[in-house]
mmCIF file of the C-alpha atoms, coordinates in Angstrom:
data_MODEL
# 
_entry.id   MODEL 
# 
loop_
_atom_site.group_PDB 
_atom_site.id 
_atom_site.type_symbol 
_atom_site.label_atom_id 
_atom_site.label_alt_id 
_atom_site.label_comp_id 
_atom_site.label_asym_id 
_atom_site.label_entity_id 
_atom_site.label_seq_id 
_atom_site.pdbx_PDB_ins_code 
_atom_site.Cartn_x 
_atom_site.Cartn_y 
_atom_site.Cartn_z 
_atom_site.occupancy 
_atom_site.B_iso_or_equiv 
_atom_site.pdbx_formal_charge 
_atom_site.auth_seq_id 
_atom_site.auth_comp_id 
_atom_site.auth_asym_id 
_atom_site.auth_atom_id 
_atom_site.pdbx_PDB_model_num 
ATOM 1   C CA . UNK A 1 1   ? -172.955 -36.027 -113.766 1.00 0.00 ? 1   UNK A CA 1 
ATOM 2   C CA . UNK A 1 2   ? -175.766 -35.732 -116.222 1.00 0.00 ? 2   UNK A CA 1 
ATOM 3   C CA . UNK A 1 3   ? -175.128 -35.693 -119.507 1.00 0.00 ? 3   UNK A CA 1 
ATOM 4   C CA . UNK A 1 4   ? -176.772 -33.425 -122.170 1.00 0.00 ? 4   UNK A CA 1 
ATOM 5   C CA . UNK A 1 5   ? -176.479 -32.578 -126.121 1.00 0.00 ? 5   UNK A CA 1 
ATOM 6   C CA . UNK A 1 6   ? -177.581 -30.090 -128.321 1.00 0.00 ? 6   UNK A CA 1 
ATOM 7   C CA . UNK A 1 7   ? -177.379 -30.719 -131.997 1.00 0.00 ? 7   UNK A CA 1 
ATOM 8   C CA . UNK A 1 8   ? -176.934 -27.766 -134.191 1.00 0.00 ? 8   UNK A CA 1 
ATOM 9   C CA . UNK A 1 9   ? -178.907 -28.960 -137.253 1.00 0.00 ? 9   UNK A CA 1 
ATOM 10  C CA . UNK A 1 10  ? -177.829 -26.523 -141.103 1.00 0.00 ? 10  UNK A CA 1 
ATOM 11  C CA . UNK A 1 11  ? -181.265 -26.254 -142.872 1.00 0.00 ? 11  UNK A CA 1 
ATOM 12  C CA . UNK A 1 12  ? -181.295 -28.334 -146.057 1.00 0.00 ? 12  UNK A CA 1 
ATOM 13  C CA . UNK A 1 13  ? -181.045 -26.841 -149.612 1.00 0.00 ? 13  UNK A CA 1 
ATOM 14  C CA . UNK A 1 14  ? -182.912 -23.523 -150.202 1.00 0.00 ? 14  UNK A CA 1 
ATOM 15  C CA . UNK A 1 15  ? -184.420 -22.654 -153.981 1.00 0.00 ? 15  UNK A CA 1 
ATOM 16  C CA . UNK A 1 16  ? -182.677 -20.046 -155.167 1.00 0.00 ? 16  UNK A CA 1 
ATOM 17  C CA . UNK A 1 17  ? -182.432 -19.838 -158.857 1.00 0.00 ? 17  UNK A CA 1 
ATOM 18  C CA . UNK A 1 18  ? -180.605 -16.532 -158.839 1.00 0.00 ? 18  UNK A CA 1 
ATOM 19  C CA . UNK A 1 19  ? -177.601 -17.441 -156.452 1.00 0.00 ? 19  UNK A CA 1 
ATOM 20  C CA . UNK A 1 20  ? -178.020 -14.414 -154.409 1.00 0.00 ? 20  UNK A CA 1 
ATOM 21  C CA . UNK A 1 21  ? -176.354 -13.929 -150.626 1.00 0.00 ? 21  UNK A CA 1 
ATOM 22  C CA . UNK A 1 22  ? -180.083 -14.418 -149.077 1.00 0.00 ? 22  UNK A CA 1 
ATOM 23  C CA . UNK A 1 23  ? -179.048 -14.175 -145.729 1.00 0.00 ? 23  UNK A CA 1 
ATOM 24  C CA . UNK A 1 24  ? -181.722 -12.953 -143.204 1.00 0.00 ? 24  UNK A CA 1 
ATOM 25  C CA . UNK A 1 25  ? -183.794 -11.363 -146.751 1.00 0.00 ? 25  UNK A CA 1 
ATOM 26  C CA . UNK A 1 26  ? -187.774 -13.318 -145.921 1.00 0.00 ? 26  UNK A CA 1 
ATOM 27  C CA . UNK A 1 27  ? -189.165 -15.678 -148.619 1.00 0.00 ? 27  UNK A CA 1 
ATOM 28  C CA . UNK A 1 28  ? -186.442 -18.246 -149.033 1.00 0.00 ? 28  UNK A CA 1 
ATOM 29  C CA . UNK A 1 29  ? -187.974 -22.012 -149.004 1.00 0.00 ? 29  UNK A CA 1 
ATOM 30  C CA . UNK A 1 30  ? -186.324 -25.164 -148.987 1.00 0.00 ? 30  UNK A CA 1 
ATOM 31  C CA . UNK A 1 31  ? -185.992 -26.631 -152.505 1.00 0.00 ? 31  UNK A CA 1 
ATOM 32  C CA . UNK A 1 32  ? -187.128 -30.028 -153.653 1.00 0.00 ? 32  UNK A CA 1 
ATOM 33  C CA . UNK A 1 33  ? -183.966 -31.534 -152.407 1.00 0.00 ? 33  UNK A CA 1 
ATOM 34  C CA . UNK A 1 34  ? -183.589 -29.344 -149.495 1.00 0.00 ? 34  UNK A CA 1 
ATOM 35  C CA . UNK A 1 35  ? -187.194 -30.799 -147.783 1.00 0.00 ? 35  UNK A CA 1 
ATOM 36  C CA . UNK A 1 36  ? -185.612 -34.509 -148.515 1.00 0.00 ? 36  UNK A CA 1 
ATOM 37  C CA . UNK A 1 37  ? -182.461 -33.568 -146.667 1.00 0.00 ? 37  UNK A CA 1 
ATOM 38  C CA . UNK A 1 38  ? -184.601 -32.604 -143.568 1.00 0.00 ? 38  UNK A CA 1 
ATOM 39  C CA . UNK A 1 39  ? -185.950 -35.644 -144.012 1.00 0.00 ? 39  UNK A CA 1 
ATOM 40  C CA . UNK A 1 40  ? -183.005 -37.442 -143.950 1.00 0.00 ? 40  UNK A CA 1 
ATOM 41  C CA . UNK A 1 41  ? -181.506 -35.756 -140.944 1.00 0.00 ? 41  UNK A CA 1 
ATOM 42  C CA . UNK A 1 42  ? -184.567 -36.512 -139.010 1.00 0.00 ? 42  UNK A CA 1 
ATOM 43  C CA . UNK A 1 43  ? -184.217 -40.022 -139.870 1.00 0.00 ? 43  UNK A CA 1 
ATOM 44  C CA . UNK A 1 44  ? -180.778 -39.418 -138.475 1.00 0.00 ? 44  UNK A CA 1 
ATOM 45  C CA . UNK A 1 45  ? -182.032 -38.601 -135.544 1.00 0.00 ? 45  UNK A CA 1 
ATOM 46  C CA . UNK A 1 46  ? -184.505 -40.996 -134.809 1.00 0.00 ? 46  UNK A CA 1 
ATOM 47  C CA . UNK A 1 47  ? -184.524 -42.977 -131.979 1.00 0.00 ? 47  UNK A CA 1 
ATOM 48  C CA . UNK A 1 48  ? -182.645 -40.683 -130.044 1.00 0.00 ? 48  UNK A CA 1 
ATOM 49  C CA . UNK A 1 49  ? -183.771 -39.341 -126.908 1.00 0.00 ? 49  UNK A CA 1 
ATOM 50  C CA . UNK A 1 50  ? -184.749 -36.053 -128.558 1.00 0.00 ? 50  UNK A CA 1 
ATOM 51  C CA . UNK A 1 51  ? -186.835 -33.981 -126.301 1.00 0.00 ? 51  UNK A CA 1 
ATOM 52  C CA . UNK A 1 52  ? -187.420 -30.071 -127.617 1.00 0.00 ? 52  UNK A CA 1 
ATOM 53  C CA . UNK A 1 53  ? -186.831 -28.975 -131.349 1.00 0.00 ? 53  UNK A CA 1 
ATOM 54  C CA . UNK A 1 54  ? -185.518 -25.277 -131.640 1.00 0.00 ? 54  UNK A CA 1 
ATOM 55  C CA . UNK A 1 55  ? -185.409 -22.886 -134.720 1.00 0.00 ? 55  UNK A CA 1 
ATOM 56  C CA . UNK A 1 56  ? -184.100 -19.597 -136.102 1.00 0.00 ? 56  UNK A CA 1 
ATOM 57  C CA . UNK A 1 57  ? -186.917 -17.890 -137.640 1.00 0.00 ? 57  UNK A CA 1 
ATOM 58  C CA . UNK A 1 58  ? -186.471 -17.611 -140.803 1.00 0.00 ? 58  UNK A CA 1 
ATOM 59  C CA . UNK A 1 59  ? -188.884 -19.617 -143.326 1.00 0.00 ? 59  UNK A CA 1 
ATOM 60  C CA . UNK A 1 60  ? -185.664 -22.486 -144.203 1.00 0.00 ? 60  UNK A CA 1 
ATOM 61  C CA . UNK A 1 61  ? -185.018 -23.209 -141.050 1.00 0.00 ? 61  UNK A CA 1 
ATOM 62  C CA . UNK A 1 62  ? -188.652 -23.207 -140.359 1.00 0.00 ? 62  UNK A CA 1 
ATOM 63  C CA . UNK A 1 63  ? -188.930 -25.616 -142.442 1.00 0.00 ? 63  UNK A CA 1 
ATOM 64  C CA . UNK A 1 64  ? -185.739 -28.294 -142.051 1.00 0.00 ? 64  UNK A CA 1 
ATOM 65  C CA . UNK A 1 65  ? -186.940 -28.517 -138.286 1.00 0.00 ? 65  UNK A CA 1 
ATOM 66  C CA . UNK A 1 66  ? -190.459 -29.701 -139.488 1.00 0.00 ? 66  UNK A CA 1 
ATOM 67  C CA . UNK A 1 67  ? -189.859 -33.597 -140.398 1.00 0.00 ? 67  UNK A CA 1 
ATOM 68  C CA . UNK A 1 68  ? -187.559 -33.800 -137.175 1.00 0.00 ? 68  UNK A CA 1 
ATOM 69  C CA . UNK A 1 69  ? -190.727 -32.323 -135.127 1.00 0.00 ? 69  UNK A CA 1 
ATOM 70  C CA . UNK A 1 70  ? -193.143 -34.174 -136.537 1.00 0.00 ? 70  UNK A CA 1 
ATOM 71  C CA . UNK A 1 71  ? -191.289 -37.851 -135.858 1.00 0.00 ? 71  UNK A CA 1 
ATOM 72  C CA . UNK A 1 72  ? -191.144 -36.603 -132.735 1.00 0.00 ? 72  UNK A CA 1 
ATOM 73  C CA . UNK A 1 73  ? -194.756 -35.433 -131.899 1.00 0.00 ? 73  UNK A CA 1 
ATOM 74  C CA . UNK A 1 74  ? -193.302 -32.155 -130.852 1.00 0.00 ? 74  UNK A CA 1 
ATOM 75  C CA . UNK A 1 75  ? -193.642 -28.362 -131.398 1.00 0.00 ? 75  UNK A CA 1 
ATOM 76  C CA . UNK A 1 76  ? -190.893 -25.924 -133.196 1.00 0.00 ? 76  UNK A CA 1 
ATOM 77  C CA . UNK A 1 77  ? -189.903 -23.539 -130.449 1.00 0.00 ? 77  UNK A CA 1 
ATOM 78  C CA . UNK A 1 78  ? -187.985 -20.115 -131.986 1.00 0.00 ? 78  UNK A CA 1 
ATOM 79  C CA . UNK A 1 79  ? -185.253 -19.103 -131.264 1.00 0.00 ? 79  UNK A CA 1 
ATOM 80  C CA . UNK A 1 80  ? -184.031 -15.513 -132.731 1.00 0.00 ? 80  UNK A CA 1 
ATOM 81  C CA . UNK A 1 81  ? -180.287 -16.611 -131.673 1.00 0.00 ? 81  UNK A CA 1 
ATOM 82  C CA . UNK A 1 82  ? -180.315 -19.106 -134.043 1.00 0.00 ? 82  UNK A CA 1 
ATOM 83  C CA . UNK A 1 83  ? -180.972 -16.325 -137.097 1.00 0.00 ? 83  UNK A CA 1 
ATOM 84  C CA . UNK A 1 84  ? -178.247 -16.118 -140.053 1.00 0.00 ? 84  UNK A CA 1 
ATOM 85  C CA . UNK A 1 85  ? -175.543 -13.473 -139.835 1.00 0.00 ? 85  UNK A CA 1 
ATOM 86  C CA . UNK A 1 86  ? -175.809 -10.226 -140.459 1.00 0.00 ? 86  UNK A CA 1 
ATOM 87  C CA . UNK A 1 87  ? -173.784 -9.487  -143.859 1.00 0.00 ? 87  UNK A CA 1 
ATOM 88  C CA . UNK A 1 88  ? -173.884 -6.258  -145.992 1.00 0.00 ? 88  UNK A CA 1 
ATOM 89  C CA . UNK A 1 89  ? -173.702 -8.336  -149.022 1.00 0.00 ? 89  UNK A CA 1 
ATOM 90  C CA . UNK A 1 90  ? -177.479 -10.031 -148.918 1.00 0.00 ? 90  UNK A CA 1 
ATOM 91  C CA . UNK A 1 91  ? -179.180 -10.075 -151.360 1.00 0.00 ? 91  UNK A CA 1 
ATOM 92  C CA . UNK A 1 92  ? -176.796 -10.244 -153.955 1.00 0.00 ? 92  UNK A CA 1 
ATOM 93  C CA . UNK A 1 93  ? -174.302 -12.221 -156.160 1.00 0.00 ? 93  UNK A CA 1 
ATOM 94  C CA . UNK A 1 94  ? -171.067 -13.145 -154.549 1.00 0.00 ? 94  UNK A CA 1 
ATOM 95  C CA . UNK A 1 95  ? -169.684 -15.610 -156.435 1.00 0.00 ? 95  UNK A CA 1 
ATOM 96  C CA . UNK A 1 96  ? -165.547 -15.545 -156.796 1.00 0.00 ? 96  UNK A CA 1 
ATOM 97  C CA . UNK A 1 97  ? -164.817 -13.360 -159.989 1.00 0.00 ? 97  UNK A CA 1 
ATOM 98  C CA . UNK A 1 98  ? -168.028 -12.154 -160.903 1.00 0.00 ? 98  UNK A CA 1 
ATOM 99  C CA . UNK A 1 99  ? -171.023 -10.290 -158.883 1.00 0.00 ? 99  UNK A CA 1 
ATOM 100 C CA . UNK A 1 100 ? -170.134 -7.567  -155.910 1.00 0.00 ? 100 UNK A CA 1 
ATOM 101 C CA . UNK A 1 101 ? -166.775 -8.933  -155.377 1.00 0.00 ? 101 UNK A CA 1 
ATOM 102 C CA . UNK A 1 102 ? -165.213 -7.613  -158.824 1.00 0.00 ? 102 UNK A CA 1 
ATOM 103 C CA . UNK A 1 103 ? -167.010 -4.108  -158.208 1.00 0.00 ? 103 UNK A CA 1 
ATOM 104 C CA . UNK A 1 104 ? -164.361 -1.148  -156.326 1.00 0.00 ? 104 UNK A CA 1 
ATOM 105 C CA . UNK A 1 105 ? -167.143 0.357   -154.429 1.00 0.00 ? 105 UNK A CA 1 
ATOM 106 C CA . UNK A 1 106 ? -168.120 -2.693  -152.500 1.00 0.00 ? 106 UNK A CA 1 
ATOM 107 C CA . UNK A 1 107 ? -163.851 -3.364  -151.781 1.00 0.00 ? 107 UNK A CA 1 
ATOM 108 C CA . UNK A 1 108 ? -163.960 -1.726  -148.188 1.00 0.00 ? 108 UNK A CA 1 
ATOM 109 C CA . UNK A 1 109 ? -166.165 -4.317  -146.641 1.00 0.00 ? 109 UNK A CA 1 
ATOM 110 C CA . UNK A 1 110 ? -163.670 -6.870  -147.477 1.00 0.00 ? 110 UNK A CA 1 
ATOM 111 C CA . UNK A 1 111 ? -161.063 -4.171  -145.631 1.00 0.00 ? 111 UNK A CA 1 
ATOM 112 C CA . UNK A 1 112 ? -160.687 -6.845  -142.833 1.00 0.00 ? 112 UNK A CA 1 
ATOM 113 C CA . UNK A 1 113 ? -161.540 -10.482 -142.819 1.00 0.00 ? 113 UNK A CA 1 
ATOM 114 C CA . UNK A 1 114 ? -160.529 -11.184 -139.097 1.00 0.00 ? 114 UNK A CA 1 
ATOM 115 C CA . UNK A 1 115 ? -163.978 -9.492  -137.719 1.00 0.00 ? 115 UNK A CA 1 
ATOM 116 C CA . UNK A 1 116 ? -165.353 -9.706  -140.378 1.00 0.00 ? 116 UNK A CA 1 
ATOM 117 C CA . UNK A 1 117 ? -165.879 -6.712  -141.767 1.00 0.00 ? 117 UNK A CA 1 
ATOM 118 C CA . UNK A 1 118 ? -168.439 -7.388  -143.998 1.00 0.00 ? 118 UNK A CA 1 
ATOM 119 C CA . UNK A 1 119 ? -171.274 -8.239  -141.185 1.00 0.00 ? 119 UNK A CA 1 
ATOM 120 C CA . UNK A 1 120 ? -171.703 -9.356  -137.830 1.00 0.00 ? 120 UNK A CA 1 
ATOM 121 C CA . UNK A 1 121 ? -168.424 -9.814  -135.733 1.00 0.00 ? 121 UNK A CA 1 
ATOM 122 C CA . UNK A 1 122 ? -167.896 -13.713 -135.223 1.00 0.00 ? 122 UNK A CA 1 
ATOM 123 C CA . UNK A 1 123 ? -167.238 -12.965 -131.681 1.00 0.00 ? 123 UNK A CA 1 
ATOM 124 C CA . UNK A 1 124 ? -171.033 -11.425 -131.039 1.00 0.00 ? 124 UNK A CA 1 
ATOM 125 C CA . UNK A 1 125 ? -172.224 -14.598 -133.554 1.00 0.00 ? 125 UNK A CA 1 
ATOM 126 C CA . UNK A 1 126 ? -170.256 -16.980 -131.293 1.00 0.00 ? 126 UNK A CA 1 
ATOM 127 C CA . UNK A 1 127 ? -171.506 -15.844 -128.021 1.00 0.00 ? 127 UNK A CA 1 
ATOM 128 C CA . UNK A 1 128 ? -175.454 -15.696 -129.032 1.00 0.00 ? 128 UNK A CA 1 
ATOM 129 C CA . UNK A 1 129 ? -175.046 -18.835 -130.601 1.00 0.00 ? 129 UNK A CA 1 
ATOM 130 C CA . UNK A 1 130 ? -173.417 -20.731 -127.672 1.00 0.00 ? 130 UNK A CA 1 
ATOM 131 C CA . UNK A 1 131 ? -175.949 -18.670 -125.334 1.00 0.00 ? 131 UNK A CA 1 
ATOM 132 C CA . UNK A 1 132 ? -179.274 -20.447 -127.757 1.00 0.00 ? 132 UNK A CA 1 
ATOM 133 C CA . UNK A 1 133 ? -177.147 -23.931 -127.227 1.00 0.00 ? 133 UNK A CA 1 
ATOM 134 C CA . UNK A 1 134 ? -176.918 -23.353 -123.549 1.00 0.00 ? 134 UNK A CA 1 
ATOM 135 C CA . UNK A 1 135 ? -180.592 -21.977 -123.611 1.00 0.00 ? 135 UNK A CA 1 
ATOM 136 C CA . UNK A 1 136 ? -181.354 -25.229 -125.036 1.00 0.00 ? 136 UNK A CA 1 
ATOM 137 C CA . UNK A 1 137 ? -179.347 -27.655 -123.032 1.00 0.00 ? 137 UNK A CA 1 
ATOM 138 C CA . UNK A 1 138 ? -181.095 -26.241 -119.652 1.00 0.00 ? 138 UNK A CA 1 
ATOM 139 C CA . UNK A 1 139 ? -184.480 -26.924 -121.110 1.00 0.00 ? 139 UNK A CA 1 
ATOM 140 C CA . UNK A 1 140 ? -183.424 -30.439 -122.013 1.00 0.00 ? 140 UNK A CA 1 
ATOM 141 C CA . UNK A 1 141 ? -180.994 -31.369 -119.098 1.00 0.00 ? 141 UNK A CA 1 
ATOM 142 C CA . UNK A 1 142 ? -180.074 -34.893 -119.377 1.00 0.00 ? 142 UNK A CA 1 
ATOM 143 C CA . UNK A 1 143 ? -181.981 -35.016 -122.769 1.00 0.00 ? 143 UNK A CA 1 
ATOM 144 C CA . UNK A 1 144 ? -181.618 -33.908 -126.103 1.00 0.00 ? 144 UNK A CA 1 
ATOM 145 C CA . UNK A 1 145 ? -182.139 -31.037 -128.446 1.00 0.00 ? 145 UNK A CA 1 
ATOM 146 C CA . UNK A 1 146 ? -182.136 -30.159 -131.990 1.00 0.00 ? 146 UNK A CA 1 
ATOM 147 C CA . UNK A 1 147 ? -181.457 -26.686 -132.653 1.00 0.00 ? 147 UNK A CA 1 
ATOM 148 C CA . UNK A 1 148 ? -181.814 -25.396 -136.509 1.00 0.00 ? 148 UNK A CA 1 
ATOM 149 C CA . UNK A 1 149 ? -179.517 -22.486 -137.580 1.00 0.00 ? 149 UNK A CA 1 
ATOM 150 C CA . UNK A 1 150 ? -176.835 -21.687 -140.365 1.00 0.00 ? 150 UNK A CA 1 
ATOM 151 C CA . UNK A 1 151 ? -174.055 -22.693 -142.010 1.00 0.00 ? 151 UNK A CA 1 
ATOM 152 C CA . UNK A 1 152 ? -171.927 -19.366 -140.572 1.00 0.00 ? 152 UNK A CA 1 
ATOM 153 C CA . UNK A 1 153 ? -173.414 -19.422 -137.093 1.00 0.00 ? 153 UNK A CA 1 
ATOM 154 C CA . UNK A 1 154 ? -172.680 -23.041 -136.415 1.00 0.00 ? 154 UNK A CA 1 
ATOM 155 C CA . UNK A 1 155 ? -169.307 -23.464 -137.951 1.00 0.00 ? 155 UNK A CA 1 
ATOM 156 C CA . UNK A 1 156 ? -168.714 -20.107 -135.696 1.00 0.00 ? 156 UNK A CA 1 
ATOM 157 C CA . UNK A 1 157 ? -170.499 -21.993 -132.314 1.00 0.00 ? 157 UNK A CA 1 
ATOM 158 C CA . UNK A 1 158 ? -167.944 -24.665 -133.193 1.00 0.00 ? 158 UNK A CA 1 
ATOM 159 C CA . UNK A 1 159 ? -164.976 -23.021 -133.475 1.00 0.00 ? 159 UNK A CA 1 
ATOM 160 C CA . UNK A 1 160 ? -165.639 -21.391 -130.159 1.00 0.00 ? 160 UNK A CA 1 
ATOM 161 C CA . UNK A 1 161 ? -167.064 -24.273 -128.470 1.00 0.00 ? 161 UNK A CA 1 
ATOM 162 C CA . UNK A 1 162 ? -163.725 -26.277 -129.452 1.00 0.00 ? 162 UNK A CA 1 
ATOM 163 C CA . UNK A 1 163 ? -161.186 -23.047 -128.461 1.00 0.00 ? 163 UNK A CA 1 
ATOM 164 C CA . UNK A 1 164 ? -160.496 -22.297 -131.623 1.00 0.00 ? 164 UNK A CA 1 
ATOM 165 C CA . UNK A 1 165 ? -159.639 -19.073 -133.341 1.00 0.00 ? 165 UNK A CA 1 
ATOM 166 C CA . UNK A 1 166 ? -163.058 -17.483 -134.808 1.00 0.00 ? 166 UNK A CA 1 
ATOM 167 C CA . UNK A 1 167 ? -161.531 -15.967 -138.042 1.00 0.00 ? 167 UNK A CA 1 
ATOM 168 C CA . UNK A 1 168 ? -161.042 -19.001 -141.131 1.00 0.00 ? 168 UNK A CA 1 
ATOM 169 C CA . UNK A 1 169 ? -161.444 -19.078 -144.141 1.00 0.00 ? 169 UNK A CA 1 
ATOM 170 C CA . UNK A 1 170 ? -165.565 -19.867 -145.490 1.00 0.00 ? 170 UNK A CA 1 
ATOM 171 C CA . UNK A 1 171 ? -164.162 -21.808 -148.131 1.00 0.00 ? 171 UNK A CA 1 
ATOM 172 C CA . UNK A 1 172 ? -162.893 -24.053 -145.643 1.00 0.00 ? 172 UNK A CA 1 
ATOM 173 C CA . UNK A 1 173 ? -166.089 -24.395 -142.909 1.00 0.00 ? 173 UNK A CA 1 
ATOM 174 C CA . UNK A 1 174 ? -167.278 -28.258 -142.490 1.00 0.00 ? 174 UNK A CA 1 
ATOM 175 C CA . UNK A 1 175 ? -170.930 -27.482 -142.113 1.00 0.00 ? 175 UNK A CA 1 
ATOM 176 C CA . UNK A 1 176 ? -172.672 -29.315 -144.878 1.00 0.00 ? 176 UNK A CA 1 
ATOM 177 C CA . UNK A 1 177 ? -176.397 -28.917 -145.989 1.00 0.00 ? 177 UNK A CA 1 
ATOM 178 C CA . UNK A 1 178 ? -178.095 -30.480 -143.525 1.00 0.00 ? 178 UNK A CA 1 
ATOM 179 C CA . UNK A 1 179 ? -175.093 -31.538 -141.406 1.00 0.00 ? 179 UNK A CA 1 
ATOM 180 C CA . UNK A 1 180 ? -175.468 -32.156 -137.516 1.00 0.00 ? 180 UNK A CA 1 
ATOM 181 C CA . UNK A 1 181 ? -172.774 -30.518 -135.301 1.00 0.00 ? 181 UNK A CA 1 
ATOM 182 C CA . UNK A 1 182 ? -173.451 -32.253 -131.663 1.00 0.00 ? 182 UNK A CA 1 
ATOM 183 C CA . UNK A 1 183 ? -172.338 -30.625 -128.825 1.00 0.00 ? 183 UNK A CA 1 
ATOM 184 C CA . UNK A 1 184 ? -172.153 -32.901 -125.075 1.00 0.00 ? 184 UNK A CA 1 
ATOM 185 C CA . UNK A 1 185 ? -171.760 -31.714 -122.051 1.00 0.00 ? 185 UNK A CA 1 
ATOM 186 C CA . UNK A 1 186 ? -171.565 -33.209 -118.702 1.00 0.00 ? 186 UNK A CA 1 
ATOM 187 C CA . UNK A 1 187 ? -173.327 -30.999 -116.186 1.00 0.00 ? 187 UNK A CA 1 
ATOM 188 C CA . UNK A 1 188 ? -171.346 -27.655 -117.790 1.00 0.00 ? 188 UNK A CA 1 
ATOM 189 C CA . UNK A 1 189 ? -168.085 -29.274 -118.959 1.00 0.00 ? 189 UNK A CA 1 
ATOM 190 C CA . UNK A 1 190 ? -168.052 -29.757 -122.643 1.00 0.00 ? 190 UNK A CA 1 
ATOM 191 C CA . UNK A 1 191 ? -166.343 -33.066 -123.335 1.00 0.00 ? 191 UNK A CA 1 
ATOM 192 C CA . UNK A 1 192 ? -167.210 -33.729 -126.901 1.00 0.00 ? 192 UNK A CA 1 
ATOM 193 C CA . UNK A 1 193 ? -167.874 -31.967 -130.448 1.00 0.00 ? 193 UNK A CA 1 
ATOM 194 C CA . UNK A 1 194 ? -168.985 -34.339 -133.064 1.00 0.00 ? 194 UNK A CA 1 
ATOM 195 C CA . UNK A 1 195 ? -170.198 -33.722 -136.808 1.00 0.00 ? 195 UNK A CA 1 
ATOM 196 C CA . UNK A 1 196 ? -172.217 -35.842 -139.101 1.00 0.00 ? 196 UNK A CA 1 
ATOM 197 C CA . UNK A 1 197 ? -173.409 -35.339 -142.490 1.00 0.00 ? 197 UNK A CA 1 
ATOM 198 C CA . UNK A 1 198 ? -176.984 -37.181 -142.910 1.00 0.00 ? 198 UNK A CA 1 
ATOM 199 C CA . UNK A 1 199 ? -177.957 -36.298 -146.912 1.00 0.00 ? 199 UNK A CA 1 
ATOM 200 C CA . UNK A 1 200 ? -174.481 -37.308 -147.405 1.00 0.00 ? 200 UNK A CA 1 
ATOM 201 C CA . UNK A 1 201 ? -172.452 -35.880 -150.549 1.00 0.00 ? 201 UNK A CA 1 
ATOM 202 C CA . UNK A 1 202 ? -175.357 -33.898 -151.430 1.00 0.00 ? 202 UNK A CA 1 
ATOM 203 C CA . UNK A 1 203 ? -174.818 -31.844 -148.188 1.00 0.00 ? 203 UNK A CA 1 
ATOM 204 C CA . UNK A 1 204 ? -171.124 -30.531 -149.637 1.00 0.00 ? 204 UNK A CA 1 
ATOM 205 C CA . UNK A 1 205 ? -173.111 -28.765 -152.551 1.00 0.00 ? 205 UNK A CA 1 
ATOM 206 C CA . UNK A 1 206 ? -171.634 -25.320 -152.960 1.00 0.00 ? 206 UNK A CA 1 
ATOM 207 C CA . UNK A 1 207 ? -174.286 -22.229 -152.518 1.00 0.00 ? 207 UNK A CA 1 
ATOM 208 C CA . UNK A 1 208 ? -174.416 -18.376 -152.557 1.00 0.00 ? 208 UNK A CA 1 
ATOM 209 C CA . UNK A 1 209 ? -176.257 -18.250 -149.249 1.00 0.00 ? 209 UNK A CA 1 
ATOM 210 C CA . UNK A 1 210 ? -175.987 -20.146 -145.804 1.00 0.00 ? 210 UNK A CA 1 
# 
């Protein structure tokens, strides 16, 4: 059998000083602490026998793969799997109690949480996700790879990687800033799911965006 695992790497902290939904909206940089928690997670991963880094495109994810990369004397392939969700929401406030969530108008988006109706169905998330991890597991067969993505479309790869129902809660996802959820397969049989939290308590930080 060979064995092979991709490692679904959250991009660290982002700077966003008005607590918007940023989603897939361009422009959105890692913040001070965000480029040490890359750091940290490529520490993490050092000494493993990492062999391609992958990222979604957008700039935070960009930039979390960077420090991995760069231990590793390799180049950032992209990825456009690996991009946020879609949500009607980005772009603005979303906090409970206060921003679009208290306004009527915005009410029929939240009409049905089990698709969601709010943005991208889970199930298309889940199956373009696990399609990038597979993507990446061929390239790497009997290696490693890192691939950098979001909070949403990991915890969803997860949940469908582990047989799980797709629908939960997002107060309730364990995806942490920075976090490492490892899938391992041996030849196409997945036989373990593991998670890891390298920056530590600073990775359970609540946010507006993923």
């Amino acid at each position: 059998m060979t064995r092979t695992t991709v490692h679904l790497l959250r991009h660290g902290e982002v700077h966003n000083p008005d607590a918007v939904l940023y989603g897939r909206l361009p422009g959105f940089r890692l913040s001070d602490d965000g480029r040490q928690m890359a750091v940290d997670a490529a520490k993490a991963l050092e000494g493993r026998d990492v062999t391609a880094v992958i990222a979604s495109p957008l700039q935070r994810a960009q930039e979390t793969a960077r420090p991995t990369a760069e231990m590793l004397g390799l180049d950032i392939r992209t990825d456009e799997r690996l991009i946020e969700s879609e949500n009607v929401f980005e772009g603005k406030q979303v906090g409970v109690g206060d921003g679009v969530l208290k306004r009527p108008q915005y009410w029929h988006h939240l009409r049905n949480p089990f698709v969601p109706s709010w943005g991208e169905p889970y199930v298309v998330v889940a199956r373009r996700m696990l399609a990038a991890a597979l993507s990446a597991r061929d390239l790497v067969l009997g290696h490693e790879a890192v691939c950098v993505s979001h909070q949403l479309p990991i915890w969803t790869a997860r949940r469908y990687a582990e047989g799980r129902k797709l629908w939960h809660r997002p107060d309730r996802r364990q995806c942490g800033l920075a976090s490492l959820t490892s899938i391992t397969w041996d030849d196409d049989r997945i036989v373990t799911v593991t998670y890891s939290e390298p920056a530590g308590a600073a990775s359970r930080r609540p946010g507006a965006g993923a």
